[in-house]
mmCIF file as Biopython writes it, N, C-alpha, C and O atoms, coordinates in Angstrom:
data_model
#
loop_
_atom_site.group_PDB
_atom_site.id
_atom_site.type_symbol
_atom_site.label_atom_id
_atom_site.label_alt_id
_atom_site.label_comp_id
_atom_site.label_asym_id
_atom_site.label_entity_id
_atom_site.label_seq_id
_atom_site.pdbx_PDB_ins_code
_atom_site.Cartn_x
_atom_site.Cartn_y
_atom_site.Cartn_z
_atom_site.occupancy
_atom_site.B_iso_or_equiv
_atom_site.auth_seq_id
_atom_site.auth_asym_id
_atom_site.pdbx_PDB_model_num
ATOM 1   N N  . UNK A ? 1  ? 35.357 97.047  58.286 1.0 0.0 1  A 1 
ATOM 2   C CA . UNK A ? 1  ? 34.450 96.651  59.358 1.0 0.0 1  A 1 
ATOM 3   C C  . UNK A ? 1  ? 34.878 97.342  60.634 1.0 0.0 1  A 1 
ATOM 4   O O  . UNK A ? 1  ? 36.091 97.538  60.716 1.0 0.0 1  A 1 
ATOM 5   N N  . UNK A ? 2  ? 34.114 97.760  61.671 1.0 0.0 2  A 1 
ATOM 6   C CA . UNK A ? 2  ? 34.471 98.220  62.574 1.0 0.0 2  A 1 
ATOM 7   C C  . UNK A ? 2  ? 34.214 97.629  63.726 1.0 0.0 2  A 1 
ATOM 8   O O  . UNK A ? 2  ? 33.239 96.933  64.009 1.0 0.0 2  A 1 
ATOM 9   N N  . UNK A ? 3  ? 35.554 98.068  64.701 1.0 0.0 3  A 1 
ATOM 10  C CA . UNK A ? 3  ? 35.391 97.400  66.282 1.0 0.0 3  A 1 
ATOM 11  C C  . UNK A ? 3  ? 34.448 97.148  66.746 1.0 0.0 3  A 1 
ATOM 12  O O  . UNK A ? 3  ? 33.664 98.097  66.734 1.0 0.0 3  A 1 
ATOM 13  N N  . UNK A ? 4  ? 33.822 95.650  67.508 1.0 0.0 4  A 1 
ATOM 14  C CA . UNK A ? 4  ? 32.518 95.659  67.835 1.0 0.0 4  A 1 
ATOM 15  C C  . UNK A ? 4  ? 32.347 96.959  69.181 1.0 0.0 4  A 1 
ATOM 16  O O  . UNK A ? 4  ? 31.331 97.612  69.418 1.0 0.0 4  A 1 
ATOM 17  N N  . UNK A ? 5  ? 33.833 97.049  69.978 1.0 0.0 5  A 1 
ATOM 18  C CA . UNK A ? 5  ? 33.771 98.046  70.908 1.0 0.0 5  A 1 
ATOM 19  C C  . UNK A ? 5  ? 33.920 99.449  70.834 1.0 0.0 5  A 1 
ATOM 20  O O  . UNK A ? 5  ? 34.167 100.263 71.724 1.0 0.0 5  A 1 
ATOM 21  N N  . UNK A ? 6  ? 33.719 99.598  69.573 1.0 0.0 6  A 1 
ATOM 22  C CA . UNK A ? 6  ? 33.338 100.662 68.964 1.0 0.0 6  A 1 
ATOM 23  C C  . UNK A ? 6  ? 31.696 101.481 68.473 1.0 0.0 6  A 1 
ATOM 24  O O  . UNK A ? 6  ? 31.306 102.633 68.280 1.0 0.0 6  A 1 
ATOM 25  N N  . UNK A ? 7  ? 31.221 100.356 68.441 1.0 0.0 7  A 1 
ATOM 26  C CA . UNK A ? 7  ? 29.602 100.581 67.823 1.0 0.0 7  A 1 
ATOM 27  C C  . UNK A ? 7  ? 29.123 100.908 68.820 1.0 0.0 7  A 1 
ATOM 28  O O  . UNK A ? 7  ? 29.394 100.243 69.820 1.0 0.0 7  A 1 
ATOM 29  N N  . UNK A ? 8  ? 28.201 102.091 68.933 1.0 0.0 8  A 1 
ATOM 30  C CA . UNK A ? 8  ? 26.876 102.358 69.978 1.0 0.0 8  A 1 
ATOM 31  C C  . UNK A ? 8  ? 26.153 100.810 70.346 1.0 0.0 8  A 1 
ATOM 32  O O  . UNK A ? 8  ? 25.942 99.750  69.756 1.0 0.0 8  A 1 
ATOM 33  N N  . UNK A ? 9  ? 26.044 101.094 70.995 1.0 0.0 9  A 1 
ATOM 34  C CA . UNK A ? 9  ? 24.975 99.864  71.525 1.0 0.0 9  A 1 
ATOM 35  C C  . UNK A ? 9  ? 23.385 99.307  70.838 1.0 0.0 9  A 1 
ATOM 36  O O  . UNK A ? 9  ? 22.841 98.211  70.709 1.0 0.0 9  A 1 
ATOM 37  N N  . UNK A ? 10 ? 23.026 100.757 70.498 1.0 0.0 10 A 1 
ATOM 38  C CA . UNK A ? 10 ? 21.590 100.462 69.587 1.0 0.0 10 A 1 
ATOM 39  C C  . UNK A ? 10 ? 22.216 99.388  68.539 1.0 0.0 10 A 1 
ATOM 40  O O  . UNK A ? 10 ? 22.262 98.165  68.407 1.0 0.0 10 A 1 
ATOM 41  N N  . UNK A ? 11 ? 22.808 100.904 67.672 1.0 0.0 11 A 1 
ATOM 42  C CA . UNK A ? 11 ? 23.523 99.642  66.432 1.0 0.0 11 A 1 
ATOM 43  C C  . UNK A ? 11 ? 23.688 98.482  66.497 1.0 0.0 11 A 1 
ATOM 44  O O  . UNK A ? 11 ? 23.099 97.798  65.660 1.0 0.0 11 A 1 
ATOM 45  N N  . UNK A ? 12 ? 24.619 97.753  67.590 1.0 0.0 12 A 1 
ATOM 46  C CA . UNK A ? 12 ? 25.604 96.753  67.719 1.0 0.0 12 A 1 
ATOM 47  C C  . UNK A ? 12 ? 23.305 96.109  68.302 1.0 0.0 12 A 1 
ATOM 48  O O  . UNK A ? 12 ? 22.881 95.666  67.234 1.0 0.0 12 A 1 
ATOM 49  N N  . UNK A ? 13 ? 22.803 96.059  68.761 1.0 0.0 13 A 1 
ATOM 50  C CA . UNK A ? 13 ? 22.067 95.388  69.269 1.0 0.0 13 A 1 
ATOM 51  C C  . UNK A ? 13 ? 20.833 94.914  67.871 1.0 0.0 13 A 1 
ATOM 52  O O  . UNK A ? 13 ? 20.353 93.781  67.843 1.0 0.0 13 A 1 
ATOM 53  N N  . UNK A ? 14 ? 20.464 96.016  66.777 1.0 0.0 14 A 1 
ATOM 54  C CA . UNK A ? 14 ? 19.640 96.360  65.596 1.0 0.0 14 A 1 
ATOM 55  C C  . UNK A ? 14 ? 20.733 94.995  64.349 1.0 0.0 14 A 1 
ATOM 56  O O  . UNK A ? 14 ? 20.465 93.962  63.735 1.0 0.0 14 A 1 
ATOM 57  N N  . UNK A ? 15 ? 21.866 95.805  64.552 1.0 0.0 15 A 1 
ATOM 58  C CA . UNK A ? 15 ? 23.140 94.467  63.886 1.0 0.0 15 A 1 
ATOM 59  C C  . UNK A ? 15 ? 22.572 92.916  64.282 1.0 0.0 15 A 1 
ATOM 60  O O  . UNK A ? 15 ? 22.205 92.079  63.456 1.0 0.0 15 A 1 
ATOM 61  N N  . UNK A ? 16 ? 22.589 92.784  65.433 1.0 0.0 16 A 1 
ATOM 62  C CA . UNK A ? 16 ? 22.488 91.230  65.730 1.0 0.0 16 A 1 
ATOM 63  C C  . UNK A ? 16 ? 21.314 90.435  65.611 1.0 0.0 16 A 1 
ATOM 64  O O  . UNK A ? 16 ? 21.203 89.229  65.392 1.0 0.0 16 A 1 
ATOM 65  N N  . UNK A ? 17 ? 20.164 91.616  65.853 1.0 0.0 17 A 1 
ATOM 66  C CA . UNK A ? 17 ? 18.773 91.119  66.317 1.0 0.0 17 A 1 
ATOM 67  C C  . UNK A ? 17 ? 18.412 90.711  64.362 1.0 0.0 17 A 1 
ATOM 68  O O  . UNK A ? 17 ? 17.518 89.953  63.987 1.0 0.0 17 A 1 
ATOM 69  N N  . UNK A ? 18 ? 19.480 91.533  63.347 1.0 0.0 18 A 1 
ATOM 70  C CA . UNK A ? 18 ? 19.178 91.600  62.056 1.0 0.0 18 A 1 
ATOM 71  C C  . UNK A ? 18 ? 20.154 89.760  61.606 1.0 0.0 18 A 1 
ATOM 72  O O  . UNK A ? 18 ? 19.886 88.927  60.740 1.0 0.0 18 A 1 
ATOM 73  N N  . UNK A ? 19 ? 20.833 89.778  62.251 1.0 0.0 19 A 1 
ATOM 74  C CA . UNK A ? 19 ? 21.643 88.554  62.138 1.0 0.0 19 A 1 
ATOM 75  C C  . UNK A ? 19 ? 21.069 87.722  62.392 1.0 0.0 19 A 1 
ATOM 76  O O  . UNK A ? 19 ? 21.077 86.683  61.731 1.0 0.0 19 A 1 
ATOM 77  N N  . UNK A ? 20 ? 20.343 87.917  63.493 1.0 0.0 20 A 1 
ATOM 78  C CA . UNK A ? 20 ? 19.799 86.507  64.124 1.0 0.0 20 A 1 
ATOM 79  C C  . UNK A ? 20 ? 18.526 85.989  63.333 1.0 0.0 20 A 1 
ATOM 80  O O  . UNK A ? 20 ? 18.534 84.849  62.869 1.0 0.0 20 A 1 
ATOM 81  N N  . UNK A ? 21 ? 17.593 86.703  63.203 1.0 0.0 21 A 1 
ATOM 82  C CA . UNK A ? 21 ? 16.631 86.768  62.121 1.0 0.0 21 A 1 
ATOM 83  C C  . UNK A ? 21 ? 16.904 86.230  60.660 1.0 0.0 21 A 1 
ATOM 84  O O  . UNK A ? 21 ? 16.077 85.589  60.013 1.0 0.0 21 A 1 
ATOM 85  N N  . UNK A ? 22 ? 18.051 86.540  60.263 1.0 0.0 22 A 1 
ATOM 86  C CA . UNK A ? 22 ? 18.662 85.961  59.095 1.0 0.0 22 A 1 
ATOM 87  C C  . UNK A ? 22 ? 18.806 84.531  59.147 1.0 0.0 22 A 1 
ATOM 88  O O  . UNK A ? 22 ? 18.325 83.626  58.466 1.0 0.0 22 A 1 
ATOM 89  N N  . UNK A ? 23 ? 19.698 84.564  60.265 1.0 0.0 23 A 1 
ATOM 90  C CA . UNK A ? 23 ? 19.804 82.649  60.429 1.0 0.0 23 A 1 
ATOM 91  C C  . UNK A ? 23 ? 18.601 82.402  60.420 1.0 0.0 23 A 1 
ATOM 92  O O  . UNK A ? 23 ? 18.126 81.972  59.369 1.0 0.0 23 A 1 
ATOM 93  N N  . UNK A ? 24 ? 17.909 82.556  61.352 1.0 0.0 24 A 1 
ATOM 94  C CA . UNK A ? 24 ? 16.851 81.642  61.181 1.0 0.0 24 A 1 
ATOM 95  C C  . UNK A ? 24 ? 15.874 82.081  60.184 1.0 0.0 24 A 1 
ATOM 96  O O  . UNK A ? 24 ? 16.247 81.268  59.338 1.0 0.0 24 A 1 
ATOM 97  N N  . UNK A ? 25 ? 15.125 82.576  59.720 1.0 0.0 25 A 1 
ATOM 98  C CA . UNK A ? 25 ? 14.451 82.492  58.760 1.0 0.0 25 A 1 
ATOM 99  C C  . UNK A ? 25 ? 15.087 82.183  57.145 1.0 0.0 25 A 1 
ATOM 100 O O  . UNK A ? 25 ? 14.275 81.801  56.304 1.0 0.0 25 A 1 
ATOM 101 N N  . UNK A ? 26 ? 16.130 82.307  56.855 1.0 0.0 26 A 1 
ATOM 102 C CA . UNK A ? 26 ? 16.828 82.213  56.145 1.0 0.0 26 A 1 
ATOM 103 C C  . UNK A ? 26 ? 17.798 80.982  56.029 1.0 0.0 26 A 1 
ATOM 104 O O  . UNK A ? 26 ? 17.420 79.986  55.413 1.0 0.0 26 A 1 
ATOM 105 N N  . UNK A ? 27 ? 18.756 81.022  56.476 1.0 0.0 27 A 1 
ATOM 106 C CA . UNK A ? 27 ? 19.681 80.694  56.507 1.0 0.0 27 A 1 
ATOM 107 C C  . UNK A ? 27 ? 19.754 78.775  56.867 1.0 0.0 27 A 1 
ATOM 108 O O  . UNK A ? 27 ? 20.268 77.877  56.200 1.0 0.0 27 A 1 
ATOM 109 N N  . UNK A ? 28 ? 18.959 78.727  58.262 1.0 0.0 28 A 1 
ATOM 110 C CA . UNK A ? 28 ? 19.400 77.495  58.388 1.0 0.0 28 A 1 
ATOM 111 C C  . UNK A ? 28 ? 18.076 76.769  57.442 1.0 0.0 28 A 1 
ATOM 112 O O  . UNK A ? 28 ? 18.157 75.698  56.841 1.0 0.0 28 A 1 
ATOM 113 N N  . UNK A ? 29 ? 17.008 77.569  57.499 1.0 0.0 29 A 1 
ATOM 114 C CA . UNK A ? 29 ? 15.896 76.136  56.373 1.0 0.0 29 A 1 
ATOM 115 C C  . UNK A ? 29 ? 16.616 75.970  55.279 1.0 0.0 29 A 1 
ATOM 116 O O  . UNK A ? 29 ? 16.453 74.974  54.574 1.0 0.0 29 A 1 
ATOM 117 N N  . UNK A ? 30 ? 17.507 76.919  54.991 1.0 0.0 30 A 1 
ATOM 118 C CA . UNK A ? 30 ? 18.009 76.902  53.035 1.0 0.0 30 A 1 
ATOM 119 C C  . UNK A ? 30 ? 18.948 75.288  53.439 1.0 0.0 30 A 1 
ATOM 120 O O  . UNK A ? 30 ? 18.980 74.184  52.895 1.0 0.0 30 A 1 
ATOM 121 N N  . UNK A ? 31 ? 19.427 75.712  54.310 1.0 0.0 31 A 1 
ATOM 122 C CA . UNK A ? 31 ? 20.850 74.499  54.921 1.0 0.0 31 A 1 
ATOM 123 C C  . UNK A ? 31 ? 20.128 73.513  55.389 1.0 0.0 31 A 1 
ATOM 124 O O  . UNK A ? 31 ? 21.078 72.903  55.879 1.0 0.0 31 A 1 
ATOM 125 N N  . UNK A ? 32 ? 19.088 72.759  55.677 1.0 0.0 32 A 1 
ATOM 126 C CA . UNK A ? 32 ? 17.984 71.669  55.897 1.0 0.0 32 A 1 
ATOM 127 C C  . UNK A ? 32 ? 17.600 71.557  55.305 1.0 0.0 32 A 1 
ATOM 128 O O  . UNK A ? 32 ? 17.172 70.410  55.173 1.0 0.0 32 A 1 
ATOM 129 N N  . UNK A ? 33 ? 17.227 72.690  54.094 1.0 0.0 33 A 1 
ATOM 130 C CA . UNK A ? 33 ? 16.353 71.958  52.871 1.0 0.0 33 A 1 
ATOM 131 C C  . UNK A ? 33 ? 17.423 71.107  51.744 1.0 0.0 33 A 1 
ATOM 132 O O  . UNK A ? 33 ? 17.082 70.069  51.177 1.0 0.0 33 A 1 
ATOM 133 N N  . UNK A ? 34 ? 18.569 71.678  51.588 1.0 0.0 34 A 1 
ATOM 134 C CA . UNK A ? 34 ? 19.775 71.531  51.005 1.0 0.0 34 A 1 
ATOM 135 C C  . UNK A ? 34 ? 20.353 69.903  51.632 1.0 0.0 34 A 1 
ATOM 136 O O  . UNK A ? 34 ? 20.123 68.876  50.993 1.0 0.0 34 A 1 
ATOM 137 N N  . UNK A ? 35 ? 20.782 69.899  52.376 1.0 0.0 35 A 1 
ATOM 138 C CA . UNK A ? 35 ? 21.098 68.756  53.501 1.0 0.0 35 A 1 
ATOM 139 C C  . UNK A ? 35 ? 19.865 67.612  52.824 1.0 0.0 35 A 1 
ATOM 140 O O  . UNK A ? 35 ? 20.005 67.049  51.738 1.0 0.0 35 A 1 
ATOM 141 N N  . UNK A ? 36 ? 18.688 67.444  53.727 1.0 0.0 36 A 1 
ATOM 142 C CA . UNK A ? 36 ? 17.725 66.632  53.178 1.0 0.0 36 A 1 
ATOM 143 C C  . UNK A ? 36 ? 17.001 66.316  51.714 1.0 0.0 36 A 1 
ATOM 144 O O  . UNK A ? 36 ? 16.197 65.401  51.532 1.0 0.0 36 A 1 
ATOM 145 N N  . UNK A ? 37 ? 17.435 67.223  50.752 1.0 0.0 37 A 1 
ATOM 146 C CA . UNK A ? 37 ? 16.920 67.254  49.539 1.0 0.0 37 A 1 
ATOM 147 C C  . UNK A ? 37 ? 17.947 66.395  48.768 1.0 0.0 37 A 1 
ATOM 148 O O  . UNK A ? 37 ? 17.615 65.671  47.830 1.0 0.0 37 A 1 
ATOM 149 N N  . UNK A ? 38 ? 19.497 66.545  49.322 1.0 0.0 38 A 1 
ATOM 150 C CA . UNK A ? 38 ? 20.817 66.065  49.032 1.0 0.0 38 A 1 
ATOM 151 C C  . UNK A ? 38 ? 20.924 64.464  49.443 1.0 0.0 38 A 1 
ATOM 152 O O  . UNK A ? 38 ? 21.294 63.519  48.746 1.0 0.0 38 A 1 
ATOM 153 N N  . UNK A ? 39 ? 20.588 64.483  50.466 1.0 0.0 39 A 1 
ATOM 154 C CA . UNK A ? 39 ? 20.393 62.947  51.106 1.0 0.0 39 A 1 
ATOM 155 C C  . UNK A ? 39 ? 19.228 61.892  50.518 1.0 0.0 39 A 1 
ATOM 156 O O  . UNK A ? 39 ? 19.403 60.674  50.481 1.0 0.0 39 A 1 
ATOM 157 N N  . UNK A ? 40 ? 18.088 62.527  50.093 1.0 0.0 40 A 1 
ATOM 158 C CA . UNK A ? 40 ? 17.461 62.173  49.672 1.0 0.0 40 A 1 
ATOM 159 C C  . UNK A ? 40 ? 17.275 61.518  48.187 1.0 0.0 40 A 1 
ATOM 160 O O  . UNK A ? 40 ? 16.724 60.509  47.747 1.0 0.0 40 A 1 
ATOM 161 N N  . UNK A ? 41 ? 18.268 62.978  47.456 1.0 0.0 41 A 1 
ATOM 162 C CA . UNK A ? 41 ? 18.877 62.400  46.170 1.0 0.0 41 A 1 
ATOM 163 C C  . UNK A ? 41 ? 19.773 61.612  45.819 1.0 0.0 41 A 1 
ATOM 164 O O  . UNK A ? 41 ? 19.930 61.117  44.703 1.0 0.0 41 A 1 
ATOM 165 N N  . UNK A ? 42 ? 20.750 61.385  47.293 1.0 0.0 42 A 1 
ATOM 166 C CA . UNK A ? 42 ? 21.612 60.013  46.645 1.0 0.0 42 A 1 
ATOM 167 C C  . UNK A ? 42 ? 21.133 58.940  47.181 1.0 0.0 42 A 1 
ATOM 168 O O  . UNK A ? 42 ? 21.361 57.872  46.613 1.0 0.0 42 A 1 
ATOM 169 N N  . UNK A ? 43 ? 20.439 58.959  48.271 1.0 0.0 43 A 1 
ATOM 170 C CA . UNK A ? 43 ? 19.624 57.443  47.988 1.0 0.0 43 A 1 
ATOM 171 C C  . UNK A ? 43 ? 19.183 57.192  46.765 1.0 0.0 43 A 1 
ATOM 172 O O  . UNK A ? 43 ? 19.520 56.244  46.055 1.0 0.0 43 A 1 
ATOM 173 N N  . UNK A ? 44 ? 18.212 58.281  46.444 1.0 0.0 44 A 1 
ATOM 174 C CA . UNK A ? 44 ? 17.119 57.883  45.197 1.0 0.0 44 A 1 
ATOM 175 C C  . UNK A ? 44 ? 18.276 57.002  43.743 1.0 0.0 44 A 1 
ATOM 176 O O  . UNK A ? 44 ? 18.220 55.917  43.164 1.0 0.0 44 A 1 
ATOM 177 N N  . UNK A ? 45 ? 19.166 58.153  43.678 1.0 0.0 45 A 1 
ATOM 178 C CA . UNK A ? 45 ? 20.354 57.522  42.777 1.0 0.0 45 A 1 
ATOM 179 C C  . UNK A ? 45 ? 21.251 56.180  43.151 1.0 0.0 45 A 1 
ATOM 180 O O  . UNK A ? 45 ? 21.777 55.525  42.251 1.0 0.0 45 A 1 
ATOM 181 N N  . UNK A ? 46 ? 21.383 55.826  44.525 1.0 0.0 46 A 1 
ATOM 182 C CA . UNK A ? 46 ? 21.690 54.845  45.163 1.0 0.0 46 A 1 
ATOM 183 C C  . UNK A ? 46 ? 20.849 53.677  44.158 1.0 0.0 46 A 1 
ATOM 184 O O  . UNK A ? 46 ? 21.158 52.938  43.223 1.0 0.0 46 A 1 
ATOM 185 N N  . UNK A ? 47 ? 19.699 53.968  44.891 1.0 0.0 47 A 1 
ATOM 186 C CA . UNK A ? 47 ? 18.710 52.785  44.475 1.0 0.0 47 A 1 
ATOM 187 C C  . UNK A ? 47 ? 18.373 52.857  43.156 1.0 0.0 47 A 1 
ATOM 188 O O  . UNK A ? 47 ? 17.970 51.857  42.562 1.0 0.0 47 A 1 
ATOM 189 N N  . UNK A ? 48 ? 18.520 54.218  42.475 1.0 0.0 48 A 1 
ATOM 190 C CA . UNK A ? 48 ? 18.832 53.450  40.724 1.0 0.0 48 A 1 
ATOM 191 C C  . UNK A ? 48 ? 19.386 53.016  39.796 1.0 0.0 48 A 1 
ATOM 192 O O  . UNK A ? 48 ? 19.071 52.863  38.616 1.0 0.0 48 A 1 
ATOM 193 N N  . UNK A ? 49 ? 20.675 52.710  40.657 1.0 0.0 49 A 1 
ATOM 194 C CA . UNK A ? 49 ? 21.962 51.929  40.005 1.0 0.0 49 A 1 
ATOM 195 C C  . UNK A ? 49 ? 21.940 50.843  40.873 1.0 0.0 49 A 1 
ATOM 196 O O  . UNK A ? 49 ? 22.220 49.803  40.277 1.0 0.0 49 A 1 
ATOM 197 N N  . UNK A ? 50 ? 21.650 50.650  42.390 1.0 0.0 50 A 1 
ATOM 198 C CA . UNK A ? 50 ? 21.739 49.550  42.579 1.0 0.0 50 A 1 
ATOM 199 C C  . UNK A ? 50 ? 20.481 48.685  42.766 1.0 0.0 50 A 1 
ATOM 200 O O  . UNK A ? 50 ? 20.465 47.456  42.708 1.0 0.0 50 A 1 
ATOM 201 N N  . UNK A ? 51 ? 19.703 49.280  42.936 1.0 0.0 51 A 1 
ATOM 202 C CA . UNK A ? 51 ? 18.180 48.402  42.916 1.0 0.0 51 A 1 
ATOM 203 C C  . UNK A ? 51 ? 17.279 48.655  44.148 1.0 0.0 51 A 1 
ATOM 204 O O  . UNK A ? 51 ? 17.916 48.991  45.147 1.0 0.0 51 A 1 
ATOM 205 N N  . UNK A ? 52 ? 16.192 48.586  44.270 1.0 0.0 52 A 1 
ATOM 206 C CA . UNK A ? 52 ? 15.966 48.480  45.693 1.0 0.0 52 A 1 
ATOM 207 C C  . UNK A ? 52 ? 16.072 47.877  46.861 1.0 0.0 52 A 1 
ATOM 208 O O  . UNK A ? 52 ? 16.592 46.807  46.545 1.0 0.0 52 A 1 
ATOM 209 N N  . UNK A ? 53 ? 15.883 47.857  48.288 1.0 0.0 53 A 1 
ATOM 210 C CA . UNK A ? 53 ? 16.212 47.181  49.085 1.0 0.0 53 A 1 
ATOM 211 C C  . UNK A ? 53 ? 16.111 45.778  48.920 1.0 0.0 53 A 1 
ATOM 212 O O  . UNK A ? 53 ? 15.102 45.380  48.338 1.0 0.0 53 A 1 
ATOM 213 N N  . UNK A ? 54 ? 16.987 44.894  49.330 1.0 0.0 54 A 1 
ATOM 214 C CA . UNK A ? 54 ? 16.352 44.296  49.092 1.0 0.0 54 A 1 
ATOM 215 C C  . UNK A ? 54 ? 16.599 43.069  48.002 1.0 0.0 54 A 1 
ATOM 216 O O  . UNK A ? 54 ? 16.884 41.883  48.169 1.0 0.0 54 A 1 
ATOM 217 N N  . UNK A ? 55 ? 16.354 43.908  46.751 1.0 0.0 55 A 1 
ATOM 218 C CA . UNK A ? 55 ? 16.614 43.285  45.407 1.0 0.0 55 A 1 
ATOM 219 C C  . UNK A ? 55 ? 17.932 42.529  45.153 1.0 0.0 55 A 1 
ATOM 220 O O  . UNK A ? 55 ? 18.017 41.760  44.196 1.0 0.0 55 A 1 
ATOM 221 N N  . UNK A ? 56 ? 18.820 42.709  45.881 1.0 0.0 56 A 1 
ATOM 222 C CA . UNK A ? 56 ? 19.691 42.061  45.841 1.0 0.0 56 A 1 
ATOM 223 C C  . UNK A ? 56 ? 19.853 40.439  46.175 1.0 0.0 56 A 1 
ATOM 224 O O  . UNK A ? 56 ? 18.788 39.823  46.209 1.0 0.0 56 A 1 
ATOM 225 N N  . UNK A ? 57 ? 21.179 39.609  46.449 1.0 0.0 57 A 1 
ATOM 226 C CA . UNK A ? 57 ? 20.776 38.393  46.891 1.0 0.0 57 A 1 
ATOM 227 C C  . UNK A ? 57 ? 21.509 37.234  46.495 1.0 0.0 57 A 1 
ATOM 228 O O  . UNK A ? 57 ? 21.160 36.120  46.885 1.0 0.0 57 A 1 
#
């Protein structure tokens, strides 16, 4: 990898604008969909070993 104070400026600017684009279109929905799809599944498993809200008592 090379010095960032090394790279031309185009580069170093084409580099980031390519980074940044990544995160976001990429990167963080995969990590929100992942996150909420995850949360979602251990409730669901929550509540099918222990019952629904509620059901308890």
């Amino acid at each position: 990898m090379q010095d960032p104070d090394e790279v031309a400026p185009e580069q170093r600017k084409r580099h980031e604008v390519w980074l940044f684009a990544f995160l976001i279109v990429l990167l963080f929905p995969l990590v929100t969909f992942l996150v909420v799809g995850g949360y979602g599944f251990g409730v669901w498993m929550w509540q099918a070993f222990m019952g629904p809200p509620g059901a308890g008592g």
